[in-house]
N, C-alpha and C positions, 0 to 999 in steps of 0.2 A: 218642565221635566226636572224632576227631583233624582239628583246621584247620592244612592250612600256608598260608592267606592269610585272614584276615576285614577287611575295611574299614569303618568307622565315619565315615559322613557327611562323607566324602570332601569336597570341593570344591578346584578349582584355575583361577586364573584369571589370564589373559595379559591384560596393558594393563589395559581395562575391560571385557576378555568374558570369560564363567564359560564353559572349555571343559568343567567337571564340576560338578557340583551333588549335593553329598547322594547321595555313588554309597556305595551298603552291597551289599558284594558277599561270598562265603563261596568259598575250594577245599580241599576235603576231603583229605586223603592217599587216594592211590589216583587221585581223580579225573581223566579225559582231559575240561578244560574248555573245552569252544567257546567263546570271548569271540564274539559275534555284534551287527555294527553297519554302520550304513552308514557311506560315506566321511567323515570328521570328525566321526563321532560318540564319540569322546571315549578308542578302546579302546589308539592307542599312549601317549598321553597315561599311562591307567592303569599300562602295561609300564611307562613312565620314572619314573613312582611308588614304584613296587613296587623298582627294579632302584638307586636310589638317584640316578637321573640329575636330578631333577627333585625339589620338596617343595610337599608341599599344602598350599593357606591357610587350608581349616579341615581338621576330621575329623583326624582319626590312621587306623591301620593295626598288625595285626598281622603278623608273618611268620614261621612255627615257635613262635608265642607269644610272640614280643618287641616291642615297643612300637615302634612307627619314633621313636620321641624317645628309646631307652636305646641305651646305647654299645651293649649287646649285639647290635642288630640288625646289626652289622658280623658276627658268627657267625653269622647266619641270611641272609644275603647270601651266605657263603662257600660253602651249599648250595644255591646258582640256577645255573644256566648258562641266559644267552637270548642270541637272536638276535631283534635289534631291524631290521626293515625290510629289512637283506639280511646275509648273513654275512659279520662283519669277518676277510675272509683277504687275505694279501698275492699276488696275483695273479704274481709276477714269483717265487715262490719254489716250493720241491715240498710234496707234502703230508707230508711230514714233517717238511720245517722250520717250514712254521709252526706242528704242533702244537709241535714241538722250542720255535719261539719262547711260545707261549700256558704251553708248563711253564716255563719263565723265568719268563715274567710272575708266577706262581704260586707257585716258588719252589721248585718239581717238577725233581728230577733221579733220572727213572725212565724208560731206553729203552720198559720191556712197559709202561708207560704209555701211551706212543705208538703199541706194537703192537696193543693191546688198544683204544684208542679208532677205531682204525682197522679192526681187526674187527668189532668192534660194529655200524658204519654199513656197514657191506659193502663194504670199502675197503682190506683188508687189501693188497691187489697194490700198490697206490701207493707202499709204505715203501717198499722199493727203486727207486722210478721217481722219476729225475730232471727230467720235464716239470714245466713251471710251470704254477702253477693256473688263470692264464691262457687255457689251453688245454682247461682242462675242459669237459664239459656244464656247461649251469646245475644241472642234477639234480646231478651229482657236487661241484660246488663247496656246494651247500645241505647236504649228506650229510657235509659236509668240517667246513661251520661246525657241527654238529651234532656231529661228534666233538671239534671245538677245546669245544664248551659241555661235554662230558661230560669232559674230561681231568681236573676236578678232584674228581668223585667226586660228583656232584650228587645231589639227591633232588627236585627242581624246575625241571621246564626250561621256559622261554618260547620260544615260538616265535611271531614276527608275521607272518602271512601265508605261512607255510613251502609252499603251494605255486600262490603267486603266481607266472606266466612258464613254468611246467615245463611239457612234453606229457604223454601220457595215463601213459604208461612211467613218468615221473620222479612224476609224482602216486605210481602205485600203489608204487613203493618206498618213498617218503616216508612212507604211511600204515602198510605193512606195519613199518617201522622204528616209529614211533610207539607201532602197537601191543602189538610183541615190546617195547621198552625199558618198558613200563609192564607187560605182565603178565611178563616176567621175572624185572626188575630193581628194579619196584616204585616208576618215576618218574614221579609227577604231573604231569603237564600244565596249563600253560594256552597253549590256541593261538587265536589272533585271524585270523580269516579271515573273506571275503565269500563263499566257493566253497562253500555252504548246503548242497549235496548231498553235496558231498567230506566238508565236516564232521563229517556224519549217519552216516558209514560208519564215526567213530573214538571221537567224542566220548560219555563219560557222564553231564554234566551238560552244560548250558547257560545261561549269559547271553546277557541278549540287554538292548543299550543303544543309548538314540537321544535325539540332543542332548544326549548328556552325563550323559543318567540311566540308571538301570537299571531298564529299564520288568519284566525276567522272572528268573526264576533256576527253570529245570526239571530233570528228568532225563530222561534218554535213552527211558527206559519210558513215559514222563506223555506227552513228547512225540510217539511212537509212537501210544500212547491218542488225543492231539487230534487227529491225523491219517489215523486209519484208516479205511477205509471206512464209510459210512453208508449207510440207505434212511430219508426222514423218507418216512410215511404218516398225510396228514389224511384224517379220517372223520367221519360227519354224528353220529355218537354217541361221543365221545372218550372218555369214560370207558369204555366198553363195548368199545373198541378194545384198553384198554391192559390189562384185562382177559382179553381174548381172547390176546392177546401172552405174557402173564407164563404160559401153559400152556403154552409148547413153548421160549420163549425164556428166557436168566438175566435174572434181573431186572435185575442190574447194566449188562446190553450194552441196556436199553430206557432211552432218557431222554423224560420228558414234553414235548412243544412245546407253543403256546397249542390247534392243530387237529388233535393226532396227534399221535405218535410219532414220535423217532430211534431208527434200532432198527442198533447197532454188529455191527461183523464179520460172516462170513458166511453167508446164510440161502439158504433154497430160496423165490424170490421170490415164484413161482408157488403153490407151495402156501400162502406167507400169504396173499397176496391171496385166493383161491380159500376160505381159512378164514372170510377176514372178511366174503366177500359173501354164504358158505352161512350165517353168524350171522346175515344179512338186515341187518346195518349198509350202508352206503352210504358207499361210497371216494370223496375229492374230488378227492386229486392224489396222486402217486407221484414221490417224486426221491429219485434216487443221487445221490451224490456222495465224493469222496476227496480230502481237502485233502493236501500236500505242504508240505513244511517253508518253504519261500518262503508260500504259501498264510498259513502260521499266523505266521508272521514280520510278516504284511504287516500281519494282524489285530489283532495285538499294539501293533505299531507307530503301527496306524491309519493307515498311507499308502503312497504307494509309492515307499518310498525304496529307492535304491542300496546293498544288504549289500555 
């Protein structure tokens, strides 16, 4: 198993308040990582860690397996492209100069650079268009900073909040781009958003941190599992219940409660019930339920904070 990020008891503190505390976080190569947190709880803080902007007062960090304390994490830097809060583009220029300027900065003198980061995000028409970025959508200007982050050949792109502000449109290109550049091209994610359902629809792992810690680290399937539908059934003979169950249900989709059964995914409701009162047990209560990833965020969390 290959990590291009492990964090090791992180902590970072401004004045005299700990904005992170003991954050031990892992992203896999491959992985699309939901960073998941409410407002200040600690996830661009992480970004400016990770991106060199910022240094933590205790813990270390890896990055591609380099230590943030050896010269060499400047090579494993040169493999991120992020976009921190909103995309650094110069508003008053086209979309090809500023990629033109970002391969400056890089040290890049390659026009199909330019052409090719501009294909990638679906943007190709703009190399010849003179409008300023100015004038874009917000959707086309995020899609814009997205090819400025890929110009240098990344294998890790940060994205904070990338579809903060967009409409329904600009979302779903955003994600569909997310998607193709990772099972394409083979580039890991980490994106920090509050948009809980939008996330659900890309991400394969998840963190999920609040006040600065990192209360979860799951995956996309686990969390699927904590969420799926249910039916608990308490019965006046619980043992005799969960017996009667494991005959027609997997055993794995039956979990014990203190008066019955949760019994996962979907069943013919009628015929169990109809099972358990021809056994002559006696049913006490019957509930469905289907938690949603807010639902299990909230639980985790223990409140009802602001993703």
């Amino acid at each position: 198993m290959e990590y291009i990020l492990k964090t090791n008891g992180v902590s970072k503190k401004y004045k005299n308040r700990w904005v992170l505390r003991d954050v031990n976080m892992s992203i896999q190569r491959g992985d699309i990582y939901g960073f998941v947190g409410e407002n200040g709880s600690g996830k661009t803080t992480i970004i400016r860690l990770i991106t060199g902007l910022i240094f933590p007062n205790e813990g270390s960090f890896e990055l591609f397996g380099k230590s943030n304390t050896s010269p060499d994490i400047l090579e494993s830097r040169a493999k991120i492209g992020a976009i921190v809060e909103s995309p650094s583009i110069y508003l008053n220029m086209s979309a090809r100069d500023n990629l033109k300027m970002q391969c400056d900065i890089l040290g890049i003198n390659d026009e199909e650079k330019i052409k090719s980061a501009l294909a990638e995000v679906g943007l190709y028409d703009l190399y010849s268009d003179t409008r300023k970025a100015g004038n874009f959508s917000l959707g086309m200007r995020q899609r814009l900073g997205i090819a400025m982050a890929l110009i240098g050949d990344v294998e890790f792109l940060i994205l904070d909040e990338p579809m903060n502000g967009l409409d329904p449109a600009g979302i779903v290109d955003i994600r569909e781009l997310i998607i193709r550049l990772n099972r394409e091209k083979g580039i890991t994610f980490l994106i920090s958003s509050h948009i809980l359902t939008e996330l659900s629809l890309v991400a394969t792992r998840y963190g999920i941190i609040s006040h600065g810690k990192i209360i979860k680290e799951i995956s996309s399937d686990e969390l699927r599992n904590e969420c799926r539908r249910s039916v608990v059934i308490e019965a006046e003979d619980r043992r005799a219940l969960l017996v009667l169950l494991a005959k027609t249900i997997p055993v794995d989709d039956i979990v014990p409660v203190p008066n019955g059964a949760r019994i996962y995914g979907d069943i013919d409701l009628n015929d169990t019930l109809s099972a358990v009162l021809e056994s002559g047990n006696k049913i006490l209560s019957v509930n469905c339920s289907e938690s949603s990833i807010e639902d299990y965020y909230l639980s985790v969390t223990g409140g009802a904070h602001h993703a």
